[in-house]
Backbone bond lengths (Angstrom), bond angles and torsions (degrees), N, CA, C in turn:
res aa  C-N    CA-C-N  psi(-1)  N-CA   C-N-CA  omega(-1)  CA-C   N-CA-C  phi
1 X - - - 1.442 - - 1.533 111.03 -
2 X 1.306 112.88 -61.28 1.529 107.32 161.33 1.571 150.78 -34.90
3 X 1.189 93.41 -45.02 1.218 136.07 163.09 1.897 111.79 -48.53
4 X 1.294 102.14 -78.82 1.313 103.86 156.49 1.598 118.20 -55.44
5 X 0.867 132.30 -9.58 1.703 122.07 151.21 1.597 118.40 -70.17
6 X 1.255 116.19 -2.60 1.443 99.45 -168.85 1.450 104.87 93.44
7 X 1.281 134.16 14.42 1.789 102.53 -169.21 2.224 82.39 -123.14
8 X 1.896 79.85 163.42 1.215 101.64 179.82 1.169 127.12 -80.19
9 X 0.913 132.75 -160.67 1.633 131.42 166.56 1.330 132.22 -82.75
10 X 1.179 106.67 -2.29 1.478 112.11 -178.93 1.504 96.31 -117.10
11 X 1.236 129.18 -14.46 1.596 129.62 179.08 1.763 82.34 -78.39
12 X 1.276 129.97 -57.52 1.136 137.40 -155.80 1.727 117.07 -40.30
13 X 1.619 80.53 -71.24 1.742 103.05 177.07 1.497 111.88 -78.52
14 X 1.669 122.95 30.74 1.262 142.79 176.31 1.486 97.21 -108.63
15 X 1.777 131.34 -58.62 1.110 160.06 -134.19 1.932 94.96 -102.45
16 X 1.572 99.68 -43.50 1.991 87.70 160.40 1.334 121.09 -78.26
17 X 1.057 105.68 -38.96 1.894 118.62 -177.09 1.816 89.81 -51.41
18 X 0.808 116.64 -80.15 1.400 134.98 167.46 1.758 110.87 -12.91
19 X 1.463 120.47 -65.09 1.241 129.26 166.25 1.438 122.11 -64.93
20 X 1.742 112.80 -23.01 1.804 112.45 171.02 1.644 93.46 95.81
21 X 1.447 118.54 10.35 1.649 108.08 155.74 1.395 129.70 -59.00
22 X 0.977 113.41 112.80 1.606 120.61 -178.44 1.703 109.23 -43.94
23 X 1.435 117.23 130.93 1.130 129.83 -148.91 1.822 102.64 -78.55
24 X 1.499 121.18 -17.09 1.395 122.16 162.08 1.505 116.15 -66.58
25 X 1.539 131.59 -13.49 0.942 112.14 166.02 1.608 132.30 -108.29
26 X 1.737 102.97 10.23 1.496 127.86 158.95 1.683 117.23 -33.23
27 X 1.332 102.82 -62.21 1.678 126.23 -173.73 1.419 99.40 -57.30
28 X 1.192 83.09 -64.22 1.999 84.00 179.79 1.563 124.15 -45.93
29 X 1.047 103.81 -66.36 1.803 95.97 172.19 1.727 118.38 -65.03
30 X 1.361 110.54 -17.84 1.912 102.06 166.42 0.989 100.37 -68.36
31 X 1.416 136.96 -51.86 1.488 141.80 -177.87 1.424 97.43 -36.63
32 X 1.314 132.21 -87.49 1.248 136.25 -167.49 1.399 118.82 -31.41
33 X 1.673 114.75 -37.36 1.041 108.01 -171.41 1.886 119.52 -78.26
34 X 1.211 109.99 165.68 1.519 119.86 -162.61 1.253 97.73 -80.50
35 X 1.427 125.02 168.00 1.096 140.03 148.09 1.873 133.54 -51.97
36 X 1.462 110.65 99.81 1.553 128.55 -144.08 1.817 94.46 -73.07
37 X 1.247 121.09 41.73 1.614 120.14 -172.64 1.761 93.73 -85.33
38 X 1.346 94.16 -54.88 1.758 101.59 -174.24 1.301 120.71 -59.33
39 X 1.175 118.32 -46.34 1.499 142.87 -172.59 1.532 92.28 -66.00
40 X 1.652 144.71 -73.49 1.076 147.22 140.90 1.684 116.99 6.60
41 X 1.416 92.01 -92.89 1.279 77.09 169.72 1.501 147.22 -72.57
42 X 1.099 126.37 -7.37 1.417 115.74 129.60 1.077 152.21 -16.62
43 X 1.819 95.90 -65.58 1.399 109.70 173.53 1.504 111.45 -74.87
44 X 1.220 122.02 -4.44 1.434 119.44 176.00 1.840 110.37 -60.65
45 X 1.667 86.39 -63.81 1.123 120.35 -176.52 1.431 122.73 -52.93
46 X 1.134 116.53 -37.87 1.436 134.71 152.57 1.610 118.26 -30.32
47 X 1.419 109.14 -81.74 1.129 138.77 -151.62 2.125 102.42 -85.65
48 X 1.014 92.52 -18.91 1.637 110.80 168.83 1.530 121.62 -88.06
49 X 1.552 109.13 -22.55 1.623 119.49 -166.98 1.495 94.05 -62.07
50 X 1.299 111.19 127.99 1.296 131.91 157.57 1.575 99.22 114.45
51 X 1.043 118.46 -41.36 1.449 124.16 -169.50 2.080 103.75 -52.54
52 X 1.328 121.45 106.82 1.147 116.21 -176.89 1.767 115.40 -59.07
53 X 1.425 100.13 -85.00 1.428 97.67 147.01 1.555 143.28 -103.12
54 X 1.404 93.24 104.46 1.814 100.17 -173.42 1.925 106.65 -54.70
55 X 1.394 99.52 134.93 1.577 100.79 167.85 1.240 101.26 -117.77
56 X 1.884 107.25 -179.25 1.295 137.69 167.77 1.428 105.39 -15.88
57 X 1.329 132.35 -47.07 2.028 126.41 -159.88 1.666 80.49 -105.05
58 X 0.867 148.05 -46.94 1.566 135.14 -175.58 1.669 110.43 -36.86
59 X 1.539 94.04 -52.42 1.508 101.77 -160.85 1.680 98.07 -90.69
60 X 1.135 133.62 -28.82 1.460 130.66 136.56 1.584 130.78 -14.21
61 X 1.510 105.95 -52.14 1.152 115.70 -162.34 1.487 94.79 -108.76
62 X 1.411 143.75 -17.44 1.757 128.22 130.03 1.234 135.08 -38.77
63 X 1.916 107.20 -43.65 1.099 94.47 -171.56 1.851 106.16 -89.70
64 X 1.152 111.69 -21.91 1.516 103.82 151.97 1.028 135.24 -22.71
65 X 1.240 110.95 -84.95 1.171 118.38 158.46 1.726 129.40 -32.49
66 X 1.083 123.92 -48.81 1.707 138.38 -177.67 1.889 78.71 -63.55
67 X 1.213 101.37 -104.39 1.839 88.14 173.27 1.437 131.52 14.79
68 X 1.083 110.69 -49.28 1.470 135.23 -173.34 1.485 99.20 -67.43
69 X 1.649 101.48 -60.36 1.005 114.44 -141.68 1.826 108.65 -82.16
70 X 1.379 87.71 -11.31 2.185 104.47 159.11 1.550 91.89 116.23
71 X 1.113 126.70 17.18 1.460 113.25 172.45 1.494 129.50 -103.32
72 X 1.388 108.48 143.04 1.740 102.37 -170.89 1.413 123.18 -78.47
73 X 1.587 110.86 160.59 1.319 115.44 -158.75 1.572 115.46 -61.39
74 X 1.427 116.43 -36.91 1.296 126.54 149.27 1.330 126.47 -7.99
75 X 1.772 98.50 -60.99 2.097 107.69 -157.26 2.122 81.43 -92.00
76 X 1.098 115.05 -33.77 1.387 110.98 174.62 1.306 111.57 -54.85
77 X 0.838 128.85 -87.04 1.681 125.67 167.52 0.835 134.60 -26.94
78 X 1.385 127.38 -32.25 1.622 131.12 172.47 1.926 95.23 -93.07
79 X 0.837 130.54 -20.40 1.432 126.74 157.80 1.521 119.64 -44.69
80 X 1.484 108.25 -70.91 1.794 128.49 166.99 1.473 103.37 -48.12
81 X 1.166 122.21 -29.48 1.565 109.72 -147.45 2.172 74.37 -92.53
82 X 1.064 107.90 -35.23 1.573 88.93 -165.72 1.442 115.33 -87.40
83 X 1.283 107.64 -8.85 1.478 125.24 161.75 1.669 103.54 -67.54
84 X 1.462 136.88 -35.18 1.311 134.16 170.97 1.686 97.28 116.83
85 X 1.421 120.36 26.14 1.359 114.38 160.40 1.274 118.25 -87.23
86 X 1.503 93.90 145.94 1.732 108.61 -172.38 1.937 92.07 -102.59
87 X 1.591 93.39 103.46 1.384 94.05 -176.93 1.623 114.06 -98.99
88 X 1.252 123.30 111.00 1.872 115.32 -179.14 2.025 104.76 -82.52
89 X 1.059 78.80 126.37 1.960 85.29 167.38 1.504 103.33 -89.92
C-alpha cells in the first residue's frame, strides 16, 4: 500500500512502526518492494515539468522532497544525476 504511494523504505518502515507492526515483518515487505529507479524518476520528472532550466534550488527542492518521501540519498542522486543534475557532495 505504501509503496504504491510513492514512499521509500524508510518512510515505509516509519508508517509500520507507526501502526505497531511487529518489526520481523518490516524486512519482508521492503523485500517485496521493486527497485525505486522508475518510481524516482518520475517523480523527478514530475515535479520539474515546466521548469525550462532547472537549477541548484529546483533540484534541492526534489530531492527534499524524495527525502521526505523515505528515500536514500543514494537512489536520490542517481535519480538527479540521470535527470542531468550536476550534484556536488
Amino acid at each position: 500500500h505504501y509503496a504504491a504511494k510513492g514512499y521509500g523504505p524508510y518512510k515505509i518502515k516509519a508508517e509500520l512502526y507507526r501502526r505497531g507492526v511487529p518489526k520481523e515483518f518490516w524486512d519482508a515487505a521492503v523485500e517485496e518492494w521493486e527497485d525505486p529507479a522508475d518510481q524516482l524518476d518520475a517523480f523527478v520528472a514530475k515535479k520539474l515539468r515546466g521548469v525550462d532550466c532547472p537549477d541548484r534550488k529546483d533540484f534541492k527542492r526534489v530531492s527534499d522532497a524524495l527525502v521526505r518521501r523515505g528515500y536514500s540519498w543514494s537512489d536520490i542522486n542517481a535519480a538527479l544525476r540521470r535527470y542531468g543534475a550536476e550534484i556536488n557532495e
